[in-house]
VEXROFI-71089 format. One record per residue: x, y, z of N, C-alpha, C, O in turn; residue in one letter. Coordinates in steps of 0.02 Angstrom, whole numbers, plus 50000, padded with zeros to 5 digits. Each point is the difference from the previous one (the first is absolute). Layout:
NODE     n_u     n_v     n_w    ca_u    ca_v    ca_w     c_u     c_v     c_w     o_u     o_v     o_w   res
NODE       X       Y       Z       X       Y       Z       X       Y       Z       X       Y       Z     a
...
//
This chain:
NODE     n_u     n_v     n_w    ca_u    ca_v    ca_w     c_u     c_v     c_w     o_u     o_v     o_w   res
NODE   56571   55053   54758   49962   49962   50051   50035   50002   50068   49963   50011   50048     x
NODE   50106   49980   49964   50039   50019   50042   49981   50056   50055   49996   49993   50061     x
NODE   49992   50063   49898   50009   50070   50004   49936   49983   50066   49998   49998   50062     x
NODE   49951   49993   49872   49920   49996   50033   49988   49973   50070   49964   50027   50042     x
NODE   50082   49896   49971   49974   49971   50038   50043   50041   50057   49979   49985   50056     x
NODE   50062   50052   49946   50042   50043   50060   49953   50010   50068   49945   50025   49990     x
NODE   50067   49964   50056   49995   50006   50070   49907   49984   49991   49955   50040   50010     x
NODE   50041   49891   49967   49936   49979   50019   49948   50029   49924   49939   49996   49998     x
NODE   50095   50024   49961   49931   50038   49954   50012   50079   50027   49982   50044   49961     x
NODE   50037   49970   50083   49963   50063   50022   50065   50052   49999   50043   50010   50043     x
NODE   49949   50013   49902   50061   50036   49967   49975   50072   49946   49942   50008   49983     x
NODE   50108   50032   49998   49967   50053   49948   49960   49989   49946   49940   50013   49992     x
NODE   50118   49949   49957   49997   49967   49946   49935   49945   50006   49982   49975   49947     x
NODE   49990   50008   50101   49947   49924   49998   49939   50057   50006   49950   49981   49970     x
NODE   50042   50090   50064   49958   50037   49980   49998   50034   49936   49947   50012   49971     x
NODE   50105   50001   50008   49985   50054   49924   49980   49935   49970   49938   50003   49999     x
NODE   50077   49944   49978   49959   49924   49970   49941   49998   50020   49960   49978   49958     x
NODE   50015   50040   50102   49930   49985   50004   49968   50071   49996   49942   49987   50018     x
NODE   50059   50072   49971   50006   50028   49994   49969   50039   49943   49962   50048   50002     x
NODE   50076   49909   49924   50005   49984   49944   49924   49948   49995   49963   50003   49950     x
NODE   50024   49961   50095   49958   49929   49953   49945   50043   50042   49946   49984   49976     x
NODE   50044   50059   50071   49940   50027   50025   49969   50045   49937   49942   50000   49978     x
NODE   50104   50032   50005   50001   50077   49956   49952   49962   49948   49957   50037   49977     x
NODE   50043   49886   49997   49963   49976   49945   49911   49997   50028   49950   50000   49963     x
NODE   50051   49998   50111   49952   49986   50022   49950   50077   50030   49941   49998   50016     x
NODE   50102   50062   49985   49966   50047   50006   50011   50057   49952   49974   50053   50017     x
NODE   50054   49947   49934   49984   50023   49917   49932   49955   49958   50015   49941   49990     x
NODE   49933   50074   49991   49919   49959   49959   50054   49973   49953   50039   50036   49969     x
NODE   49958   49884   50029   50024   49949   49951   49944   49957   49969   49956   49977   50036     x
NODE   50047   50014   49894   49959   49965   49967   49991   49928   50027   50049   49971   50023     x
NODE   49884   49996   49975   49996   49937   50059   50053   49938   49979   50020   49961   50042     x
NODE   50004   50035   49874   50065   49960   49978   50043   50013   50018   50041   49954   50004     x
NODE   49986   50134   50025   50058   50014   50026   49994   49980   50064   50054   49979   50020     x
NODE   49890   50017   50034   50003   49984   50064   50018   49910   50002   50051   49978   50026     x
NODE   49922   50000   49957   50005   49929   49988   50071   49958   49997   50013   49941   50015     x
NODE   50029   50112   49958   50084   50002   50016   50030   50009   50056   50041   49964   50027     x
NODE   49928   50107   49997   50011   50017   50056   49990   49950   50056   50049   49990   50035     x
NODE   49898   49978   49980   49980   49958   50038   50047   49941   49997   50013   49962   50047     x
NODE   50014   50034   49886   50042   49922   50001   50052   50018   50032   50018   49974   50053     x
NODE   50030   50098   49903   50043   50018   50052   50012   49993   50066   50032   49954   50026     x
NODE   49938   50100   50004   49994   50004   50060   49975   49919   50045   50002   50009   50061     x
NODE   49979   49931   49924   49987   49931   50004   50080   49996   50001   50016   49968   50050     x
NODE   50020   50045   49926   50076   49957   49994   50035   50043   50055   50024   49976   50052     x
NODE   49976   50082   49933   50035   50056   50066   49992   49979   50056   50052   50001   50034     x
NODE   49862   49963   50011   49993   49991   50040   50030   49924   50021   50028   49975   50049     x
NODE   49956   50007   49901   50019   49918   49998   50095   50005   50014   50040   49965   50032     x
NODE   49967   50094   49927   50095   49994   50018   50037   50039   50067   50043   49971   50033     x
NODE   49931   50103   49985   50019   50031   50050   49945   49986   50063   49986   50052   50028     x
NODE   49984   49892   49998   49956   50015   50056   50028   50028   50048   49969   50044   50029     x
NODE   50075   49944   49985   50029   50034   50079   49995   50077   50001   49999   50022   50057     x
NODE   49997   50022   49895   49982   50069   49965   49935   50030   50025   49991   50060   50010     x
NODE   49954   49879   50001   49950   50000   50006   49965   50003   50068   49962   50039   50028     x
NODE   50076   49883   49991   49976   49975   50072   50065   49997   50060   50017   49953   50037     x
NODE   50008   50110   49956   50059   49987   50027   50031   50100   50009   50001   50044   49957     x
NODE   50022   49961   50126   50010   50070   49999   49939   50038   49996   49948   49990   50031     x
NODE   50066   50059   49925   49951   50053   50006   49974   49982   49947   50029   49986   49947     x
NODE   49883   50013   50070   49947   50002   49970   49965   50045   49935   49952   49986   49963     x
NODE   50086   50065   50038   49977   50059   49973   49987   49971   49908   49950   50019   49968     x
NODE   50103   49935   50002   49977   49949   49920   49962   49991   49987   49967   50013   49949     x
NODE   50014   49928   50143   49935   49980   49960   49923   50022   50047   49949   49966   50002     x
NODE   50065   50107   50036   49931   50040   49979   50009   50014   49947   49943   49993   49979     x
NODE   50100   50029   49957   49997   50047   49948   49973   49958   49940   49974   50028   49951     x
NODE   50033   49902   50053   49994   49944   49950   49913   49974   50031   49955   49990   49960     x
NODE   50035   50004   50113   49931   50020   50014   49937   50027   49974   49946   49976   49983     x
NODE   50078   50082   50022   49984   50064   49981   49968   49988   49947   49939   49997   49996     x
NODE   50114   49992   49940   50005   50005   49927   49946   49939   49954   49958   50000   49956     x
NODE   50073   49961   50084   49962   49923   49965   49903   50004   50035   49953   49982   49964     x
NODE   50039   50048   50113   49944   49998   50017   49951   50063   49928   49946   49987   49973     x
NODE   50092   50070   50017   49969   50048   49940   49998   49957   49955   49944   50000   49974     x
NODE   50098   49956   49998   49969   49968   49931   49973   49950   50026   50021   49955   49963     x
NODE   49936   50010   50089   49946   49948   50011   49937   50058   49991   49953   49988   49963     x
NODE   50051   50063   50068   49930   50058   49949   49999   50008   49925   49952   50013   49963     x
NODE   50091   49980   50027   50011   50015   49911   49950   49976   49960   49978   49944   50012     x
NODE   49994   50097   49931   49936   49999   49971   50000   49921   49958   49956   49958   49998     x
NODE   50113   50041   49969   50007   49916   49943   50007   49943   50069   50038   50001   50048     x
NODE   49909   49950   49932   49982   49947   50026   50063   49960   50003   50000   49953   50040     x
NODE   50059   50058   49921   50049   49940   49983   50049   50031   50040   50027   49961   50039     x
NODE   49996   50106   49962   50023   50039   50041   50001   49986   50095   50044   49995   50042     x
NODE   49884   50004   49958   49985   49970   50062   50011   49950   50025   50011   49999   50060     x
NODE   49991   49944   49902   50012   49935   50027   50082   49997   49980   50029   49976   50048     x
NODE   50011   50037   49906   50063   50017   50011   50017   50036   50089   50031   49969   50044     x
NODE   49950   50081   49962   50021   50020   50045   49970   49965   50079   50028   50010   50054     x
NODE   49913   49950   49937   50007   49972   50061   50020   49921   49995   49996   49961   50047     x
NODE   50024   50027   49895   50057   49953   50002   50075   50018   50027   50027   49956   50033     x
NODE   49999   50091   49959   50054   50024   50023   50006   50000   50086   50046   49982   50038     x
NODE   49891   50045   49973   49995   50028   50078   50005   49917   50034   50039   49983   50045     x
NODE   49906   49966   49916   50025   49946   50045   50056   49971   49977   49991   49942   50018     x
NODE   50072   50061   49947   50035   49974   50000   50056   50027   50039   50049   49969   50020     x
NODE   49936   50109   49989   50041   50025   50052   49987   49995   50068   50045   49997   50042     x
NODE   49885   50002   49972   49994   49961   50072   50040   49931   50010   50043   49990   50043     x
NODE   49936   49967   49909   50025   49927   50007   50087   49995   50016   50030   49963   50039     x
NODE   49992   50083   49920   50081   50012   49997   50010   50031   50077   50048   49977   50031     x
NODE   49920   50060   49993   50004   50018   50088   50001   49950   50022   50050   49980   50030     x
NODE   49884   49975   49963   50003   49914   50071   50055   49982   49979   50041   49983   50043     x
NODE   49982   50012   49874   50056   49950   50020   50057   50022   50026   50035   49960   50032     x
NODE   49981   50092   49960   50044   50064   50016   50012   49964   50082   50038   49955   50016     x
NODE   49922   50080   50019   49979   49984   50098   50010   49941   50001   49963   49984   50046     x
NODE   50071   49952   49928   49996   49921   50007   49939   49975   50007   49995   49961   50047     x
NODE   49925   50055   49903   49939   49983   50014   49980   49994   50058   49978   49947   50021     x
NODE   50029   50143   50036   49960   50002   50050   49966   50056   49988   49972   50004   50055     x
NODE   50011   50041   49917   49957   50059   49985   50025   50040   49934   50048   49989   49964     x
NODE   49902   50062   50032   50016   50038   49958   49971   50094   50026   49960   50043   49982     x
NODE   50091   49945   50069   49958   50074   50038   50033   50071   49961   49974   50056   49998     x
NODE   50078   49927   49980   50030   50056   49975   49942   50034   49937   49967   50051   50005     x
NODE   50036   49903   49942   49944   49998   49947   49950   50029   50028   49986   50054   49973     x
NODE   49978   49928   50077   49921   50007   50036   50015   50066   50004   49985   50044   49959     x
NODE   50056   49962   50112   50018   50098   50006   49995   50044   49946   49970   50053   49991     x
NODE   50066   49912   49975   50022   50045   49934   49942   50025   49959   49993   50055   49974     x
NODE   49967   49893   50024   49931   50009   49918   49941   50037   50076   49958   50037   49975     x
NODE   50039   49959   50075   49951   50019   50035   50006   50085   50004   49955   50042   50001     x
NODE   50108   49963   50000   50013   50073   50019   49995   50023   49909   49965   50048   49985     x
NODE   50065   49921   49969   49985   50025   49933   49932   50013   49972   49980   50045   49962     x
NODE   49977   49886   50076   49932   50017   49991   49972   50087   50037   49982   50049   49967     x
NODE   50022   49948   50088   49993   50043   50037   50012   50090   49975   49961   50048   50006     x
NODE   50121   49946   49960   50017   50068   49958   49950   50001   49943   49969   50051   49986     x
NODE   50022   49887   49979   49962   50007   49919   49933   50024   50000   49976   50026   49950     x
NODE   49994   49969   50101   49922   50028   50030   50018   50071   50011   49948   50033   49995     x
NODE   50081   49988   50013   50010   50073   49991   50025   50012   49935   49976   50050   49973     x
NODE   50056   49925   50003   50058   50040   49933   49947   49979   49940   49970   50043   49967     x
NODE   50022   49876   50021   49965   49986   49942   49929   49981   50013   49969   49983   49950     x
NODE   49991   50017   50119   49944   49982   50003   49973   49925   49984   49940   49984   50002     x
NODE   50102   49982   49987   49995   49925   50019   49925   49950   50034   49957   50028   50034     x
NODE   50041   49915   49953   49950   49977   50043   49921   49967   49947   49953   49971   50027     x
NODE   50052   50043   49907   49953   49998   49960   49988   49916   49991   50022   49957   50037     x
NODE   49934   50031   49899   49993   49937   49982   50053   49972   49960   49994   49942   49983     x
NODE   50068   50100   49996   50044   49988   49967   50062   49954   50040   50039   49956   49984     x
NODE   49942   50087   50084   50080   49985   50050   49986   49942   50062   50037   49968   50037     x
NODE   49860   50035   49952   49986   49935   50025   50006   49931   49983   50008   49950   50035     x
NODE   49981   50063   49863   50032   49944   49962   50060   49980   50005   50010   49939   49995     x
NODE   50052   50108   50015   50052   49977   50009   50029   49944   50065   50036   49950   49999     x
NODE   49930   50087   50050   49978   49956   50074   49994   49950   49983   50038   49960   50026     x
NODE   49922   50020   49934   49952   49935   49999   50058   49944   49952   49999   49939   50011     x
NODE   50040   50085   49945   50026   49977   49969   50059   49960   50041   50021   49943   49991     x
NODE   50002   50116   50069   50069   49988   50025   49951   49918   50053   50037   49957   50024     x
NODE   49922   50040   49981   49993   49970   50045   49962   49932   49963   49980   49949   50030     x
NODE   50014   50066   49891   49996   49930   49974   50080   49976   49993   50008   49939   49992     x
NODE   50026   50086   50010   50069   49987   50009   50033   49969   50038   50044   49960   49982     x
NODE   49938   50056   50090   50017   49960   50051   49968   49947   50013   50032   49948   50006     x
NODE   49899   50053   50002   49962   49944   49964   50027   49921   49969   50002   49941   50019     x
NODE   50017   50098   49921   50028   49941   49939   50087   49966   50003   50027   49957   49966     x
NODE   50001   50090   50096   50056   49969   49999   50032   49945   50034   50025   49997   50057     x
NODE   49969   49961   49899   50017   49929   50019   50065   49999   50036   50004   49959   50046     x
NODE   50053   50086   49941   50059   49979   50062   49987   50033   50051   50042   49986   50042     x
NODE   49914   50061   49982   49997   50033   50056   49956   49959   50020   50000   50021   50058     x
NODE   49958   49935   49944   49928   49978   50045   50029   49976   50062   49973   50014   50053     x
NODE   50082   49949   49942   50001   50000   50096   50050   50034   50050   50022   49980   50054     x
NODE   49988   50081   49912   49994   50046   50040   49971   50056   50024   49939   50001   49992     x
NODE   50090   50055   50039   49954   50043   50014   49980   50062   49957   49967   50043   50029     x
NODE   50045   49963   49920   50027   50043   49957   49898   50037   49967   49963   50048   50010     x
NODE   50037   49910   49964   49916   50001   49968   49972   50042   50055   49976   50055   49989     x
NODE   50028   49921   50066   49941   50021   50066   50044   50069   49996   49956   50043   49996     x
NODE   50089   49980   50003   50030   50054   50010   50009   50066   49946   50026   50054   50013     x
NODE   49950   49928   49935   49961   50026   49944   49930   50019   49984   49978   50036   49956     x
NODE   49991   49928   50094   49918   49991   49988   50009   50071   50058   49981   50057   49988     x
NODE   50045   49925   50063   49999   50060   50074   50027   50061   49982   49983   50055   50022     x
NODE   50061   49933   49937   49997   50062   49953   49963   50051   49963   50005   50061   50007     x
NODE   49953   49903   49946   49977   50024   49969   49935   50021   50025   49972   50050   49979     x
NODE   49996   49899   50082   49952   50022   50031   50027   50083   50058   49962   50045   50019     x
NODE   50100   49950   49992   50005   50072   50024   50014   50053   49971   50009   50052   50032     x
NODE   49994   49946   49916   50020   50053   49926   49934   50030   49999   49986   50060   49999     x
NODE   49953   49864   49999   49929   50021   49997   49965   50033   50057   49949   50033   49993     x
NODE   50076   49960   50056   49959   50034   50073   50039   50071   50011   49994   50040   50047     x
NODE   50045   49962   49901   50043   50064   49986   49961   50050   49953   49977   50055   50015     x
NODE   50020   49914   49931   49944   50044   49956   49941   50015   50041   49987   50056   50019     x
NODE   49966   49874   49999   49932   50013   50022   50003   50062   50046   49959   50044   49988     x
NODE   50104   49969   50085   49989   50049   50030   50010   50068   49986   49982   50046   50037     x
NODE   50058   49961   49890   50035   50055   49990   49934   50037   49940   50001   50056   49974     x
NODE   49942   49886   50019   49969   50026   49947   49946   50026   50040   49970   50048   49976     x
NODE   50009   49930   50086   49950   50010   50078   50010   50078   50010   49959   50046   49998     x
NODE   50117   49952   50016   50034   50064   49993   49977   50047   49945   49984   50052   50028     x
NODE   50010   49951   49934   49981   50038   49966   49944   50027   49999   49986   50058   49984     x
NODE   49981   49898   50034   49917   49997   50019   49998   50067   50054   49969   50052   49991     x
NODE   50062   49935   50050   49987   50034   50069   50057   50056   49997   50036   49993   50049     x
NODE   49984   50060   49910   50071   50013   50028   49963   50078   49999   50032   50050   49983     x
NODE   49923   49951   50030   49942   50057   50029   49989   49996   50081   49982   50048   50035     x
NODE   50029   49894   49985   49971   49973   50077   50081   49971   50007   50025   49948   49980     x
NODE   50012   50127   50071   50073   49982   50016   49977   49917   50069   50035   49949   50004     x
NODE   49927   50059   50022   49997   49942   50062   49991   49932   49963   50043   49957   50010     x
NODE   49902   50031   49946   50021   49953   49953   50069   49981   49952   50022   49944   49989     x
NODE   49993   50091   49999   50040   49998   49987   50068   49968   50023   50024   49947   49977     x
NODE   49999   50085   50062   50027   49991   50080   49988   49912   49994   50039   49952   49992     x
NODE   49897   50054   50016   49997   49934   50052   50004   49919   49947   49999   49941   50018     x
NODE   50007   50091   49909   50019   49957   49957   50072   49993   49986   50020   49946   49977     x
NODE   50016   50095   50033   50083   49989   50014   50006   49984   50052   50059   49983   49998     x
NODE   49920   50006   50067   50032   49974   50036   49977   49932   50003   50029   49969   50044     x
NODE   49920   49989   49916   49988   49943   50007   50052   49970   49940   50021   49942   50005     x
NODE   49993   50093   49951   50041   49980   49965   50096   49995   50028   50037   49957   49975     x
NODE   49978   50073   50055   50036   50025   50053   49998   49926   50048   50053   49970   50011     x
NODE   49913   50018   50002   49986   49939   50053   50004   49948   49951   49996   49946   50031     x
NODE   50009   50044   49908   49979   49933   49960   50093   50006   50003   50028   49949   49981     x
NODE   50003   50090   50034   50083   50013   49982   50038   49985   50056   50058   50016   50012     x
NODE   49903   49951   50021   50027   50012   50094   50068   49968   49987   50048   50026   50028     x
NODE   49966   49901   49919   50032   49943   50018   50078   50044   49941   50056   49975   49993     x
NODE   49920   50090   49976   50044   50025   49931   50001   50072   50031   49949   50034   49997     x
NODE   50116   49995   50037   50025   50057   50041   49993   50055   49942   49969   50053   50003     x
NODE   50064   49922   49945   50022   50067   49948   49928   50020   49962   49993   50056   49976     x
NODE   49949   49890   50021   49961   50034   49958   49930   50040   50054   49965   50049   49991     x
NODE   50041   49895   50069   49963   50024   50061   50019   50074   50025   49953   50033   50023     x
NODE   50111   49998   49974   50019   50074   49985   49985   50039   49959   49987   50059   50014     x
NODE   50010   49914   49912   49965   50024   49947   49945   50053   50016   49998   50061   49993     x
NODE   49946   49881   50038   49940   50012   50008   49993   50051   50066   49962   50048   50002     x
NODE   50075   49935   50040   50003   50020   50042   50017   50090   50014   49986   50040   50044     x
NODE   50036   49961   49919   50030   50073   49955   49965   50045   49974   49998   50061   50009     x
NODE   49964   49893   49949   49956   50026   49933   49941   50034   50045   49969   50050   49983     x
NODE   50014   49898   50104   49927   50029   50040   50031   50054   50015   49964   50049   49992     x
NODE   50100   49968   50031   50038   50052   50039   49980   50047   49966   49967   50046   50023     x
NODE   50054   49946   49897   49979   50070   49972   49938   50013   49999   49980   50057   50008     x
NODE   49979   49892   49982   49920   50051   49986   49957   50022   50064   49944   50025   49995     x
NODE   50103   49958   50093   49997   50010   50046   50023   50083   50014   49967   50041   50031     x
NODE   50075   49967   49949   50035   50066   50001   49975   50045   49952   49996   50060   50010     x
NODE   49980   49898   49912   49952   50056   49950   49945   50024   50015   49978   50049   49970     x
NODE   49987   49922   50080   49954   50004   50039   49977   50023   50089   49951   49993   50037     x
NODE   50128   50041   49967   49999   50023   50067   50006   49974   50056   50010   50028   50054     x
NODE   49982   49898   49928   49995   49951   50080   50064   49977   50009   50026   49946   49984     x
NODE   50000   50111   50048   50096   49989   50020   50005   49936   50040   50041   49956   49988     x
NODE   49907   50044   50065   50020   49957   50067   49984   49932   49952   50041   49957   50016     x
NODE   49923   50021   49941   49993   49946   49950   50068   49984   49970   50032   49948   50007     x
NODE   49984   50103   49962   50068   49983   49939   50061   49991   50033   50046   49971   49972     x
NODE   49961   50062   50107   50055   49963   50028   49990   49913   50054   50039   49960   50025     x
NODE   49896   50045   49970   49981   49921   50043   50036   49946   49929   50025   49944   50008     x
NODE   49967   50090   49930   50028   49958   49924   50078   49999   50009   50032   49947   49999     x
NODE   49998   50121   50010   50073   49983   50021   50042   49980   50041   50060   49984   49995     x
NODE   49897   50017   50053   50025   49960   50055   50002   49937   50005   50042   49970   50034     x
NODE   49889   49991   49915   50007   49946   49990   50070   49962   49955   50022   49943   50006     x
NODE   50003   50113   49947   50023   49991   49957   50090   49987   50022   50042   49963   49974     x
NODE   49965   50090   50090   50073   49985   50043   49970   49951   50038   50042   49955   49996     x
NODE   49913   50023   50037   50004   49933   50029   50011   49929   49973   50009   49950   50035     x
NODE   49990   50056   49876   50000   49956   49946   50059   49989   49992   50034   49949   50004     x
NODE   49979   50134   49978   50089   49981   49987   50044   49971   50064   50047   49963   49985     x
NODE   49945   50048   50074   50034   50001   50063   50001   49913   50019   50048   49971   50025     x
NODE   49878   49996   49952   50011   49931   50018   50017   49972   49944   50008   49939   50002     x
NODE   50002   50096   49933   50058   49957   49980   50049   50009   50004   50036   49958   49972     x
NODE   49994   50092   50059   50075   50013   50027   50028   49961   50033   50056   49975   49998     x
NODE   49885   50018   50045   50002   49966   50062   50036   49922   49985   50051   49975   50025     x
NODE   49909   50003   49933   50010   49933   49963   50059   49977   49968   50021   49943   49999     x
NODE   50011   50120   49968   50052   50011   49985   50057   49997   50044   50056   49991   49975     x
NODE   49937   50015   50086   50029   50025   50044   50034   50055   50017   50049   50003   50037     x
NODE   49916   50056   49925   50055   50069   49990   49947   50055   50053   50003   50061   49991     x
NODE   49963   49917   50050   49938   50035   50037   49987   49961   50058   49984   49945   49977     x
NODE   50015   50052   50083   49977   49964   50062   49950   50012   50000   49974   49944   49993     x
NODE   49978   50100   50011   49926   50017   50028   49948   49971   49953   49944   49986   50022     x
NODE   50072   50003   49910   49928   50000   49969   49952   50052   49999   50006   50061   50007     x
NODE   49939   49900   49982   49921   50046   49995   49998   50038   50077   49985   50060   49998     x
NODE   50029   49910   50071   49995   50007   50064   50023   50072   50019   49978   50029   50050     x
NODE   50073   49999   49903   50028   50081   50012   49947   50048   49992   50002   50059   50018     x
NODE   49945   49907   49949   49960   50060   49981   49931   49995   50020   49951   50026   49973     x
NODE   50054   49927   50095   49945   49986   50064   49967   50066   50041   49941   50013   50011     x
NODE   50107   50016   50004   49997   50060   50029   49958   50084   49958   49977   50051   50027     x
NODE   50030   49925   49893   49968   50039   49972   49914   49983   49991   49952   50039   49996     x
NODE   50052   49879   50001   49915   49987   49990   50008   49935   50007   50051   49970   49982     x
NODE   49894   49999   50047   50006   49958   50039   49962   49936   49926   49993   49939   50001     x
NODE   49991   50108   49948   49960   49980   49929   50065   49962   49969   49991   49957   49956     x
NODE   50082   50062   50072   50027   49972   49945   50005   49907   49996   50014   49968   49949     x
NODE   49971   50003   50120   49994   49926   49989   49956   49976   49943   49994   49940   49989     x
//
């Protein structure tokens, strides 16, 4: 345990361990063997959080990731195991932050959502039940009601959902590049207040701007994308100019 908790959680040894409890979650386990898994991994989080919500992020996209694939999972018991897990690992974030957010979590399952629509096709009546579950959850929890925690779960899950709805629109249209287009960037705009996933998207138009020939399009996307990074530099204080350096290229970037 020593070993583990070394420089914050965030050490060799605290990855080959997790590592290990993922490997149960992306090898097909019988729904009695997952049911372990889930308790497990309940104590891991409950024992190493700082692993999690702390340093580099890269854990818990991968624990993201993993737990959002088994809220699709075909066994009904499976499912609600696993979006039991997800809110108890959100909950372990607020308390993590001294019960002021849980943005790390949010980032994390939005962008996992986001990969799983490509890799596993996600989004069905299976992964809407799970939704629904996480949010009788917050719902019912009597030590969280006066704070902010519930409301910050519900905003969640409602953006997971305006995530599917557009990505499934998308599909609809991915014949009509301008539609298209013009459904990532509203999604893109729902990200204004979230830099890393508002790039995401922002990216994703670049390319089908450039698959499609419209250069002077796919760089108005990257330019947006150094004006993103630049005012948070800025913020940082490692950049004087901000967004304002890149005035002179288009007057679009305000």
């Amino acid at each position: 345990q020593r070993q583990l908790q070394q420089s914050d959680c965030q050490n060799a040894l605290m990855k080959k361990v997790f590592d290990t409890h993922m490997l149960f979650l992306q090898i097909n386990q019988s729904a009695a063997a997952l049911k372990h898994v889930f308790a497990a991994l309940r104590l891991f989080v409950g024992k190493f959080p700082s692993a999690f919500f702390q340093g580099q992020a890269d854990l818990c996209g991968s624990l993201c990731y993993e737990i959002l694939k088994c809220c699709n999972h075909r066994s009904r018991s499976t499912q609600t195991e696993a979006s039991a897990l997800l809110y108890f690992f959100m909950r372990k974030n607020f308390e993590f932050n001294k019960q002021k957010s849980i943005v790390r979590s949010h980032l994390q399952l939005i962008k996992a959502v986001s990969q799983l629509i490509a890799d596993a096709g996600i989004g069905g009546s299976r992964f809407q039940h799970s939704l629904a579950i996480i949010n009788n959850f917050a719902n019912g929890d009597k030590q969280m009601k006066n704070v902010n925690f519930p409301a910050e779960v519900k905003d969640l899950t409602k953006r997971i959902r305006t995530v599917l709805m557009a990505t499934a629109q998308m599909k609809e249209h991915e014949k009509d590049p301008e539609m298209l287009v013009d459904l990532q960037y509203s999604l893109a705009n729902s990200y204004a207040s979230t830099p890393e996933l508002r790039r995401t998207w922002l990216e994703s138009m670049a390319k089908i701007h450039a698959r499609n020939g419209d250069l002077s399009e796919a760089a108005m996307c990257y330019i947006h994308i150094a004006a993103l990074i630049a005012e948070y530099l800025k913020r940082k204080g490692l950049f004087s100019m901000g967004w304002p350096a890149f005035l002179s290229i288009t007057p679009n970037i305000k």
